[in-house]
N, C-alpha and C positions, 0 to 999 in steps of 0.2 A: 504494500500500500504506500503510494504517496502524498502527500499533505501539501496543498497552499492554501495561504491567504491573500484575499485581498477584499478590503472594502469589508471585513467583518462577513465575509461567505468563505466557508472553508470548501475546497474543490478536493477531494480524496480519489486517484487513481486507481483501482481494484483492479486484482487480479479476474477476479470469479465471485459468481452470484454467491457463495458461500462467504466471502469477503464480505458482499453486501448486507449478508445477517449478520456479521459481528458487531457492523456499524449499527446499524439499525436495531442490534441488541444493545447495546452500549449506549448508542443515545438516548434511548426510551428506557433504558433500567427495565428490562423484559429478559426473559428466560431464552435461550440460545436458538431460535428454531427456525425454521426453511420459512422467513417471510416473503420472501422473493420468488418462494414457486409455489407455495401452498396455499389460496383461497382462505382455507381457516384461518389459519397463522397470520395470517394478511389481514384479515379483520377482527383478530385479536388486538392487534396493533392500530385498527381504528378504534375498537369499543375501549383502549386504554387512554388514547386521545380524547374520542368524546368524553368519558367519565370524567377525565382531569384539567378540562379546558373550561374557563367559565362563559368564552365565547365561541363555543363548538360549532363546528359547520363541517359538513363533509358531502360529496355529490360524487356517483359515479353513473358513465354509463357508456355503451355501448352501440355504434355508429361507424361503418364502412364510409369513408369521407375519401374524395377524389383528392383533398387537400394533404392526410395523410395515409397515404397507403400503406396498409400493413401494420397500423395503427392503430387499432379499432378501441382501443379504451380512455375515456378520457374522466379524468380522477381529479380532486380541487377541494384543499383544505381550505381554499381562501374564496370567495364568492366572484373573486372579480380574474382570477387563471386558473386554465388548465395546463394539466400533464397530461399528453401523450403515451400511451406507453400500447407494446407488442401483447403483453398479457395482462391482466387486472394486476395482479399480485405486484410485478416489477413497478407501474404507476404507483401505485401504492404509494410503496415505500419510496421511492423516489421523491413524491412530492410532499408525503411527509416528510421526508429530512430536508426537503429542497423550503418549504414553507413554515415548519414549527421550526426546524433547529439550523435554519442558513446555512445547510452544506449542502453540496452539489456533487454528487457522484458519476463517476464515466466508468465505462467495461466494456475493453472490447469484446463486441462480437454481443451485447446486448443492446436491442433499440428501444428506447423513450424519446420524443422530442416533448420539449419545454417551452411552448408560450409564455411567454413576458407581456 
């Protein structure tokens, strides 16, 4: 794993979606588990955001869009962006670390794109 900052968004370089549960274990203080490819696990890691958030919001949903192909999930802890992502789970977690905890995760050879 590699680490920058800048502008208070930490950007972490991963190896493997396995990498991406440690972060996403670590940042959410959660128990070690396949957030990144398991649906359950995935919205365990929502039901601990909502419980813990006093201004909870969370929207998914699912759309074959010409703009992103191959794309079809688009996930948004925040009312006003989404995240992109190839499977529910990988959005997920993405745009939770991308929107609760200002970090920005890349893996080759996984796709999410990020509207800003």
């Amino acid at each position: 794993m590699t680490t920058t900052t800048q502008y208070s968004t930490a950007t972490i370089q991963l190896s493997s979606l396995a990498d991406l549960d440690q972060v996403v274990s670590q940042q959410f203080n959660l128990p070690q588990r396949p957030y990144s490819t398991d649906m359950r696990a995935a919205l365990e890691l929502v039901g601990q955001v909502l419980e813990n958030s006093e201004s909870a919001y969370f929207e998914i949903s699912r759309s074959e869009s010409n703009a992103f192909p191959g794309l079809p999930f688009a996930v948004s802890f925040d009312k006003e962006k989404k995240t992109y992502g190839k499977t529910a789970p990988l959005a997920i977690c993405h745009d939770a670390l991308h929107r609760l905890k200002s970090v920005v995760v890349t893996i080759p050879g996984s796709y999410y794109w990020n509207l800003e």
